[in-house]
C-alpha positions in Angstrom: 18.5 43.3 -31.5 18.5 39.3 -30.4 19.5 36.8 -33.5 17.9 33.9 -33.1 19.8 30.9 -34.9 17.3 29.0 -37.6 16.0 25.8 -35.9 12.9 23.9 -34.9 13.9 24.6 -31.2 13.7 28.2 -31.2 11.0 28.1 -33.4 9.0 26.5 -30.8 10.1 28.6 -27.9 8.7 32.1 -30.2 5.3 30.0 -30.7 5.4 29.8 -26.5 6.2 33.1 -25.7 3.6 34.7 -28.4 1.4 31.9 -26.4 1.9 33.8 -23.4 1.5 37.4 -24.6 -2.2 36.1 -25.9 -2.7 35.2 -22.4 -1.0 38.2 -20.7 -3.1 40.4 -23.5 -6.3 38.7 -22.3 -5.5 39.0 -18.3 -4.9 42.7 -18.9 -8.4 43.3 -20.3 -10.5 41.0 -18.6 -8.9 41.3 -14.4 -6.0 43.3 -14.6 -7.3 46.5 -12.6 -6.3 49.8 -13.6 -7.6 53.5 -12.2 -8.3 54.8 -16.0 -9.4 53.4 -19.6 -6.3 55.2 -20.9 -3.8 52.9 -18.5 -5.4 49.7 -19.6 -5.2 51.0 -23.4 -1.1 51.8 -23.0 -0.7 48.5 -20.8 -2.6 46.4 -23.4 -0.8 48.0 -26.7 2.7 47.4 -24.9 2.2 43.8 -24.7 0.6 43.8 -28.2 3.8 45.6 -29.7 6.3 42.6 -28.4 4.2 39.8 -29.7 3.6 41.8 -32.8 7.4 41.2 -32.7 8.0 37.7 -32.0 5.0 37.2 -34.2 7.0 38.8 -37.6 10.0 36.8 -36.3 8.0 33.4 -36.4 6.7 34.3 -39.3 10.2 35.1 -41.0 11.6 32.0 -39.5 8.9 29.7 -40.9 9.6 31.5 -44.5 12.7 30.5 -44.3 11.7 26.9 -44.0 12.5 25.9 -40.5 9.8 23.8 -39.4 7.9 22.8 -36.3 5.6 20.7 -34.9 2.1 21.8 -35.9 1.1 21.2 -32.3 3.3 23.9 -30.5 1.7 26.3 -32.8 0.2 29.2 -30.2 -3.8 29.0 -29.9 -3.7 32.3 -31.5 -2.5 31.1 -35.0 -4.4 27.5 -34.6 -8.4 29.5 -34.8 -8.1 30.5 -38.2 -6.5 27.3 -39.3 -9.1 25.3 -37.8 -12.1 28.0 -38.8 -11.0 27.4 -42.6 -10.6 23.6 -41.8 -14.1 23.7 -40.7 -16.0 25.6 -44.0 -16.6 23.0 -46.7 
């Protein structure tokens, strides 16, 4: 298993590559071409399990306290934040 040492650098590099698993998850269902509904369904749950895991290791990082800028936050984690920002 990779140890990643607690700082706002690596921090920042997880929020990037869970960035790009939301846009390799979203290529594989919208134009990624497959011969079956089952291959699409095992490609697309692949890439969902690793950012499921760099995901629970942001998230463990951030518990820990290491901070980051707000704005290298992946657009999957910034929709909710602004959706609740937006309600009165």
């Amino acid at each position: 298993m990779i140890t990643r040492p607690d700082n706002k650098y690596e921090l920042k590099d997880l929020y990037q590559e869970i960035d790009l698993f939301d846009r390799k998850i979203a290529h594989c269902e919208n134009f990624e071409k497959f011969s079956t509904d089952e291959e699409r369904a095992t490609a697309r749950q692949k890439l969902v399990t690793k950012r499921g895991t760099l995901v629970k290791t942001a998230l463990e990082m951030a518990s820990r306290g290491v901070e980051c800028n707000p704005k290298y936050l992946p657009r999957s984690f910034k929709a909710p934040i602004e959706a609740a920002e937006a309600k009165p």
